[in-house]
NUTI-46454 format. One record per residue (C-alpha): residue number from 1; residue in three letters; chain; y, z, x. Coordinates in nm, 2 decimals. Last residue first. Layout:
<NUM, ALA, A, <Y, Z, X>>
...
This chain:
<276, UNK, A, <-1.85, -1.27, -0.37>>
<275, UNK, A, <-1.66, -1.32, -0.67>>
<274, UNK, A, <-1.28, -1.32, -0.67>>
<273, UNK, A, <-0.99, -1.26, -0.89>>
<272, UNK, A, <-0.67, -1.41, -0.83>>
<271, UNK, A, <-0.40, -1.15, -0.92>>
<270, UNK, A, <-0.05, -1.29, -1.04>>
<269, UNK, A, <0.32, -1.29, -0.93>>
<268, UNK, A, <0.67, -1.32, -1.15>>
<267, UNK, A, <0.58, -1.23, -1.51>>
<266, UNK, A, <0.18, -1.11, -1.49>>
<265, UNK, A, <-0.06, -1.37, -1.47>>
<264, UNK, A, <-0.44, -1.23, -1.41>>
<263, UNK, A, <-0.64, -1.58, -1.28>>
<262, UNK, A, <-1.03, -1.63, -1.32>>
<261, UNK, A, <-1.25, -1.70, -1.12>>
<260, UNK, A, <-1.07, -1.80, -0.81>>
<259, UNK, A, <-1.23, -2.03, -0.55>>
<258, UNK, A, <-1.49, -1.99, -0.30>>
<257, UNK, A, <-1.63, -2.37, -0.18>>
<256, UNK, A, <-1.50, -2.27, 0.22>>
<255, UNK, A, <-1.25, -1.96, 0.13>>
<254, UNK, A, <-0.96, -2.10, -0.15>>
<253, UNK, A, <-0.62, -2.00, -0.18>>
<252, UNK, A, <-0.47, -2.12, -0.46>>
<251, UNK, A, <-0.09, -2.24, -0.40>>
<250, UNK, A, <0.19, -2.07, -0.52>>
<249, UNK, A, <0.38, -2.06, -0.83>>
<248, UNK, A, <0.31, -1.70, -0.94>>
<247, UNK, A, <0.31, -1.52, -0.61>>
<246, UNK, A, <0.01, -1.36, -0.50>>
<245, UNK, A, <-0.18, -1.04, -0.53>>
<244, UNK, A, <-0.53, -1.12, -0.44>>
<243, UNK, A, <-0.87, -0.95, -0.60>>
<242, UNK, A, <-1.20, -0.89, -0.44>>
<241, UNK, A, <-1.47, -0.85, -0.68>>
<240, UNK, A, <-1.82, -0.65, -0.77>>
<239, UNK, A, <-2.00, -0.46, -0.45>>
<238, UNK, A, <-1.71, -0.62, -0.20>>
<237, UNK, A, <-1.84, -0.66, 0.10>>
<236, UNK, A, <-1.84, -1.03, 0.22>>
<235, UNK, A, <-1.60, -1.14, -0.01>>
<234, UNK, A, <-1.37, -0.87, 0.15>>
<233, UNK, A, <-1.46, -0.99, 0.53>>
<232, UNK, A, <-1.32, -1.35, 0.41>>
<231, UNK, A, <-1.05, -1.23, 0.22>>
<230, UNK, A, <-0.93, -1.05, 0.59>>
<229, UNK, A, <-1.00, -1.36, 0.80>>
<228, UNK, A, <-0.73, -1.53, 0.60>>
<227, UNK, A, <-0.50, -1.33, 0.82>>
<226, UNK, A, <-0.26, -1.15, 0.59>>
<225, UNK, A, <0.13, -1.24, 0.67>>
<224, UNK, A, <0.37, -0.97, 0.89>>
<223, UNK, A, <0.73, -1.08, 0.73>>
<222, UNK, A, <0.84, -0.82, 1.00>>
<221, UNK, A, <0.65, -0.53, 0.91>>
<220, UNK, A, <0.92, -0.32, 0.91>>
<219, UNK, A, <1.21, -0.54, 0.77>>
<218, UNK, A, <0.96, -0.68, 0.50>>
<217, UNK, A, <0.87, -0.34, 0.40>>
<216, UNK, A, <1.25, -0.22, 0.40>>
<215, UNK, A, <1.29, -0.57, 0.17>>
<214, UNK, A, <1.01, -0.51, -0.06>>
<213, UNK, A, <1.08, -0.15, -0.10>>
<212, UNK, A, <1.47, -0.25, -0.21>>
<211, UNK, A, <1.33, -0.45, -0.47>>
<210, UNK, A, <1.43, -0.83, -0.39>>
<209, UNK, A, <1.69, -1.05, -0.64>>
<208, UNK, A, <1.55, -1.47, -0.67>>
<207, UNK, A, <1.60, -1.77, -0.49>>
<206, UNK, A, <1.47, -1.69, -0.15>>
<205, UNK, A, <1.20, -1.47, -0.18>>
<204, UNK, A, <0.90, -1.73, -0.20>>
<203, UNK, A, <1.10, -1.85, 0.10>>
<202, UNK, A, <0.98, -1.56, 0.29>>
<201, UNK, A, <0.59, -1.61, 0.23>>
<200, UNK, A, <0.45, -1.31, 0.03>>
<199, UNK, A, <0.38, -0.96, 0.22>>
<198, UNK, A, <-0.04, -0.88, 0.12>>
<197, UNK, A, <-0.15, -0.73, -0.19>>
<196, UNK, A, <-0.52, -0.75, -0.12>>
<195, UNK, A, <-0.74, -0.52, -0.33>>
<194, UNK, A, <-1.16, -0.48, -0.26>>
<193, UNK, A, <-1.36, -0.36, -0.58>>
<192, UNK, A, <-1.69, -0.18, -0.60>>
<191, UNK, A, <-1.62, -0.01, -0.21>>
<190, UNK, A, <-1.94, 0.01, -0.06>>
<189, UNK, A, <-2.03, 0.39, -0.03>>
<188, UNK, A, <-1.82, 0.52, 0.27>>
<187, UNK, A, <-2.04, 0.72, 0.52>>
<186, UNK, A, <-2.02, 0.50, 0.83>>
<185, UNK, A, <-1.66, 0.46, 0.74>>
<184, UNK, A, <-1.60, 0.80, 0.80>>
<183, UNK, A, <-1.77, 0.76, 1.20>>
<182, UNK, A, <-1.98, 0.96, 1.30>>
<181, UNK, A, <-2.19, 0.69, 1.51>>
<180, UNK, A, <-2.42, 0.51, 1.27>>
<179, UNK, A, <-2.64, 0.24, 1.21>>
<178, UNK, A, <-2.99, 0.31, 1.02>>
<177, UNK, A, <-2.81, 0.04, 0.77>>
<176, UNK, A, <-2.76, -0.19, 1.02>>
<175, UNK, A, <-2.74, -0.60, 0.85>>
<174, UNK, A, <-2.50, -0.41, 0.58>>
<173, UNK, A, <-2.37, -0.16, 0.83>>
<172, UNK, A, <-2.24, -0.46, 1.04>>
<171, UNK, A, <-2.06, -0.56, 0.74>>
<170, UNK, A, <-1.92, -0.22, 0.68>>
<169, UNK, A, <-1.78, -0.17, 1.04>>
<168, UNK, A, <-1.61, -0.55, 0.99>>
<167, UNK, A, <-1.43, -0.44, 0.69>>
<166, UNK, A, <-1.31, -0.11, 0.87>>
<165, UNK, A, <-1.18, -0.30, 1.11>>
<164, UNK, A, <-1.00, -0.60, 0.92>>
<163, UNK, A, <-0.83, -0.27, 0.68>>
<162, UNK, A, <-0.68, -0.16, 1.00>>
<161, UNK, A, <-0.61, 0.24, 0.99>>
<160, UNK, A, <-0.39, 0.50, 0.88>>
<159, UNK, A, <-0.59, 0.64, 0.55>>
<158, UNK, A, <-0.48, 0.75, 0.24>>
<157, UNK, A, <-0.75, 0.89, -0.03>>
<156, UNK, A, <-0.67, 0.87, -0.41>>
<155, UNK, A, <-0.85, 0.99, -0.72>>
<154, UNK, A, <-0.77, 1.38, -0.56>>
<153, UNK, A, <-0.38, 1.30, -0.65>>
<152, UNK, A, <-0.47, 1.22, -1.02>>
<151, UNK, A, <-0.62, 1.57, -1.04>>
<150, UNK, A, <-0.32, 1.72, -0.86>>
<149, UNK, A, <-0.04, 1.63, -1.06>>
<148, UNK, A, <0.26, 1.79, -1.02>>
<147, UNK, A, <0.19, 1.91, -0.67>>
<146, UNK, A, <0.01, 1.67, -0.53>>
<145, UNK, A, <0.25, 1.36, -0.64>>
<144, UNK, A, <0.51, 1.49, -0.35>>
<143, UNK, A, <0.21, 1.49, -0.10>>
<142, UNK, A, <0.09, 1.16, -0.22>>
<141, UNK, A, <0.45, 1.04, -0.17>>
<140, UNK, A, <0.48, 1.17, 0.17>>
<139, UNK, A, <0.15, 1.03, 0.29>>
<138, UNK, A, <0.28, 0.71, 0.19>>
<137, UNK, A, <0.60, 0.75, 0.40>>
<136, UNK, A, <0.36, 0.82, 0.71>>
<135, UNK, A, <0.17, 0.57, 0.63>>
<134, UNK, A, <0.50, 0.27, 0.64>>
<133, UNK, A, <0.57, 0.43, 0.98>>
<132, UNK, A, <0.25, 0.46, 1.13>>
<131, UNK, A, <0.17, 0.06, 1.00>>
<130, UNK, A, <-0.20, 0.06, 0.93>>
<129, UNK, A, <-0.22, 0.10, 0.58>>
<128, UNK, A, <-0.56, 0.20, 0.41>>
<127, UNK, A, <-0.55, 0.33, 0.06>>
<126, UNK, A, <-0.91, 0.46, -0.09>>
<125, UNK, A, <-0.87, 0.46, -0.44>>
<124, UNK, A, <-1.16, 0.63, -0.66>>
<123, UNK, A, <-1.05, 0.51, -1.06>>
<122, UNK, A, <-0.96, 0.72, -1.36>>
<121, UNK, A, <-0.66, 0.50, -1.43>>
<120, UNK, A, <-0.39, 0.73, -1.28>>
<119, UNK, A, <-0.58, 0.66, -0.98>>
<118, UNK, A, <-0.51, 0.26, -1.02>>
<117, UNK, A, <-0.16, 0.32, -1.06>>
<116, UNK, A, <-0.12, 0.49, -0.74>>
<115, UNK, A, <-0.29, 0.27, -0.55>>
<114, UNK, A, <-0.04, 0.01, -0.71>>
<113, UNK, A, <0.28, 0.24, -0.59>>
<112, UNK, A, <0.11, 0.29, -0.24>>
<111, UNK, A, <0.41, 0.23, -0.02>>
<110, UNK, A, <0.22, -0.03, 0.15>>
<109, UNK, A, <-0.16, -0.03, 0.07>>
<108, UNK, A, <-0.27, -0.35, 0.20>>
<107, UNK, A, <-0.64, -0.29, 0.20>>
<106, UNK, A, <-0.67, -0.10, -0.16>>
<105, UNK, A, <-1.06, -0.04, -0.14>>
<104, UNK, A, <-1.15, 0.05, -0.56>>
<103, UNK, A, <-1.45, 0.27, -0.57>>
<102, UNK, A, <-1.54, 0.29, -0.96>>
<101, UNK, A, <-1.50, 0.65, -1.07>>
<100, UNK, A, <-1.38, 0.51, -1.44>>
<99, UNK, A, <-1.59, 0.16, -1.52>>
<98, UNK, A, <-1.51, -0.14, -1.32>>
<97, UNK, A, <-1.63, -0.45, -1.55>>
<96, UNK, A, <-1.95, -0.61, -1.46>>
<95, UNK, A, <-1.82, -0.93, -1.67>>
<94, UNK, A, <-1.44, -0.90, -1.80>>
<93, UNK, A, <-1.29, -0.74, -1.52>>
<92, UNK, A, <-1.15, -0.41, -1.42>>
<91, UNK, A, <-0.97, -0.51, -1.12>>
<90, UNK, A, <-0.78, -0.81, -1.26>>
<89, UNK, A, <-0.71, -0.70, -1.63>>
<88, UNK, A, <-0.63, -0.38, -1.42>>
<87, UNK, A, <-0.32, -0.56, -1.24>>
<86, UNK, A, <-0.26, -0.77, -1.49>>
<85, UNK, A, <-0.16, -0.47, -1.72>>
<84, UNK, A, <-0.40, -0.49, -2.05>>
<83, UNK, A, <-0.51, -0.12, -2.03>>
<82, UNK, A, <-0.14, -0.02, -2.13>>
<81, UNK, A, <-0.05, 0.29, -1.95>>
<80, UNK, A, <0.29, 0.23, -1.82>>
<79, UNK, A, <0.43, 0.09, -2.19>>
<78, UNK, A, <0.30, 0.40, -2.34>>
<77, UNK, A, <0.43, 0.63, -2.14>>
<76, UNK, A, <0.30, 0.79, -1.84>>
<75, UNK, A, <0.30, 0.50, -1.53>>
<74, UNK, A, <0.66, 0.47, -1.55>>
<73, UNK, A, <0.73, 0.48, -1.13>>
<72, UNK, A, <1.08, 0.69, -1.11>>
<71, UNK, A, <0.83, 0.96, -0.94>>
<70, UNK, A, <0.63, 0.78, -0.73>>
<69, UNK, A, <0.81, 0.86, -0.42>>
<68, UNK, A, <1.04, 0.82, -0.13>>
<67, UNK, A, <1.37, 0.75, -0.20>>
<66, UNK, A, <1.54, 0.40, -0.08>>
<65, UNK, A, <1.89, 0.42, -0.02>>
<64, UNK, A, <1.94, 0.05, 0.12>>
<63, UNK, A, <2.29, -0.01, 0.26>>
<62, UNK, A, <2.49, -0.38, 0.21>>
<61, UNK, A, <2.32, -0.67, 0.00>>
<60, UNK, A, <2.02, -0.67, 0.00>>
<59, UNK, A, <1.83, -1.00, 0.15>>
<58, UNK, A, <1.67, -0.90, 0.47>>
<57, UNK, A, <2.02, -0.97, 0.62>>
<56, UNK, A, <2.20, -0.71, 0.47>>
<55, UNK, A, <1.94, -0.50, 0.50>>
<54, UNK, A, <2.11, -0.16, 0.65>>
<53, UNK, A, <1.85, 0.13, 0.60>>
<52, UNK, A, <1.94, 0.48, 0.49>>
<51, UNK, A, <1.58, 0.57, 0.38>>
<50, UNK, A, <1.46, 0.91, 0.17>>
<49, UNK, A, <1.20, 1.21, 0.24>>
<48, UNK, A, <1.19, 1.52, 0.00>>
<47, UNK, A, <1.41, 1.80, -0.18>>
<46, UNK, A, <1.36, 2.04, 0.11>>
<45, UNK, A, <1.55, 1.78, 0.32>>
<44, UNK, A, <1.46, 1.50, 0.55>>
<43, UNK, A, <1.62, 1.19, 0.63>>
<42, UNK, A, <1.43, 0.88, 0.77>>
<41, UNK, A, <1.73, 0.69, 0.95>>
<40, UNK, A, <1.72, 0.30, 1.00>>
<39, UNK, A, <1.90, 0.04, 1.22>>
<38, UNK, A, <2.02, 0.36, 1.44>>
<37, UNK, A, <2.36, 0.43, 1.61>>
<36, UNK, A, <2.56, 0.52, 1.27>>
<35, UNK, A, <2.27, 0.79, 1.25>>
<34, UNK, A, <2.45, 0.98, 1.55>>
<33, UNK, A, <2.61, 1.26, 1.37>>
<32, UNK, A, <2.35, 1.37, 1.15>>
<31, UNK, A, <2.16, 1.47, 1.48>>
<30, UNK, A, <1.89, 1.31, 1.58>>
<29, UNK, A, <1.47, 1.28, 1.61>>
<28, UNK, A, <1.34, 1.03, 1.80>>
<27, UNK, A, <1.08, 0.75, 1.72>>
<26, UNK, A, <0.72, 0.72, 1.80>>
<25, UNK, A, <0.60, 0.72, 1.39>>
<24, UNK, A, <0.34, 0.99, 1.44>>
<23, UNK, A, <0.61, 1.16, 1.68>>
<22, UNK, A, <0.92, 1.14, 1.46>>
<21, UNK, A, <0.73, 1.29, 1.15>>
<20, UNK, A, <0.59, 1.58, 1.33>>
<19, UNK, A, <0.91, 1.66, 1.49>>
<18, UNK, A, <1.06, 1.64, 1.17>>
<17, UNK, A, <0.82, 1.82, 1.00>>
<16, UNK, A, <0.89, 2.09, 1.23>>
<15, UNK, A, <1.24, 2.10, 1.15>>
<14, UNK, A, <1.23, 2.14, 0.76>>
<13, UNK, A, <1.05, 2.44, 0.85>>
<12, UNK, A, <1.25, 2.59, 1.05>>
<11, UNK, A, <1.54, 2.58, 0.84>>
<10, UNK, A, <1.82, 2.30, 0.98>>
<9, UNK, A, <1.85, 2.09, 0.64>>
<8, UNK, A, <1.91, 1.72, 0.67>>
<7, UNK, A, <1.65, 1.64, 0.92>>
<6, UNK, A, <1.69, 1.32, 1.09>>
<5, UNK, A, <1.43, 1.09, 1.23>>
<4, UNK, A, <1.50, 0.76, 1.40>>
<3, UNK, A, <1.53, 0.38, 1.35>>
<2, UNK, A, <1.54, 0.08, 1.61>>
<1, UNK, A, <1.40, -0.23, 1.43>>
């Protein structure tokens, strides 16, 4: 995908972040009259950070305006707060259940809309995403967030980085404990609960309407599919659970003789839950 960088507003400000943005992502910066050249155009403007993206093959029909944020998420009524969600059925759990300040290790973080969720909850979220591009969008909704709600925003860390990496740093500090080189992770308590919510298989798309996030992610990451590698390292650190996001007709996934405990079904996916 060939996109670029172009800030709406011209103040000096608005410019640097540009700059900033265009080089963590390795993308030029333009001028409003050459988006038509680009496959995707981050715009910038005092108000925020939104997406012109063409999907018509990703399965949108025509332009995708996708705005930045968490703001149109409903995680403040009743309905958005209700403790039986499948997402927090899964990551609480019945036995050992996540109490509030568990550590919760959100390994596919995306646009962060489920880390998000989990903060408002009382819970430590660490978010990892390794794509630049899909981070540095992250980073912009966390900073948007900051500013309206800043005690929710200090529940959640971001971090650019490979979740198999840091997995495999904290198994080695499990056989190593005197090991350590300055790095974070070499200070990161165990997380209590590991969170997978990997790109589903294509076809599982197929059939049925796609957010707009899903397709821009699935455009960007290029139907990128988790390495089973990566539920392995979980089991093997996660203090309490791991749990998988998966869709609601497909197959279990099981790890040598590890299988799902117990199953969280929400309308169109669920969240296998996992005991190490």
């Amino acid at each position: 995908m060939d996109y670029a960088v172009c800030p709406v507003s011209k103040d000096t400000g608005n410019i640097q972040r540009a700059i900033k943005l265009a080089d963590e992502v390795g993308c030029e910066i333009i001028d409003i009259n050459d988006v038509a050249k680009y496959d995707a155009v981050l715009y910038l403007s005092k108000q925020g950070l939104y997406i012109d993206l063409g999907l018509g093959e990703q399965g949108y029909s025509g332009k995708c305006y996708l705005a930045i944020g968490w703001q149109s998420l409903d995680f403040y009524t009743w309905a958005g707060r209700r403790p039986n969600q499948p997402l927090l059925k899964a990551v609480r759990g019945s036995k050992r259940p996540l109490r509030k300040g568990g550590i919760i290790l959100d390994g596919t973080a995306g646009l962060g809309n489920d880390s998000w969720l989990l903060a408002n909850f009382g819970y430590q979220v660490i978010a990892v995403e390794k794509n630049p591009l899909i981070f540095a969008l992250l980073r912009e909704s966390l900073s948007q967030a900051a500013i309206d709600y800043p005690e929710i925003t200090r529940c959640l860390r971001i971090e650019n980085a490979n979740t198999q990496d840091i997995l495999e740093r904290l198994i080695h500090r499990q056989k190593d404990p005197n090991m350590v080189d300055n790095s974070i992770w070499d200070y990161l308590r165990a997380p209590d609960v590991i969170y997978l919510d990997p790109l589903f298989p294509k076809e599982q798309h197929q059939k049925k309407a796609v957010k707009k996030s899903m397709c821009f992610l699935r455009a960007v990451l290029r139907d990128e599919t988790m390495e089973l590698s990566l539920l392995h390292k979980a089991l093997a650190v996660a203090k309490k659970r791991v749990v998988l996001k998966r869709p609601l007709k497909s197959e279990i996934i099981s790890i040598g003789k590890v299988q799902p405990v117990h199953r969280a079904k929400g309308k169109a996916v669920r969240y296998d839950v996992y005991v190490p």
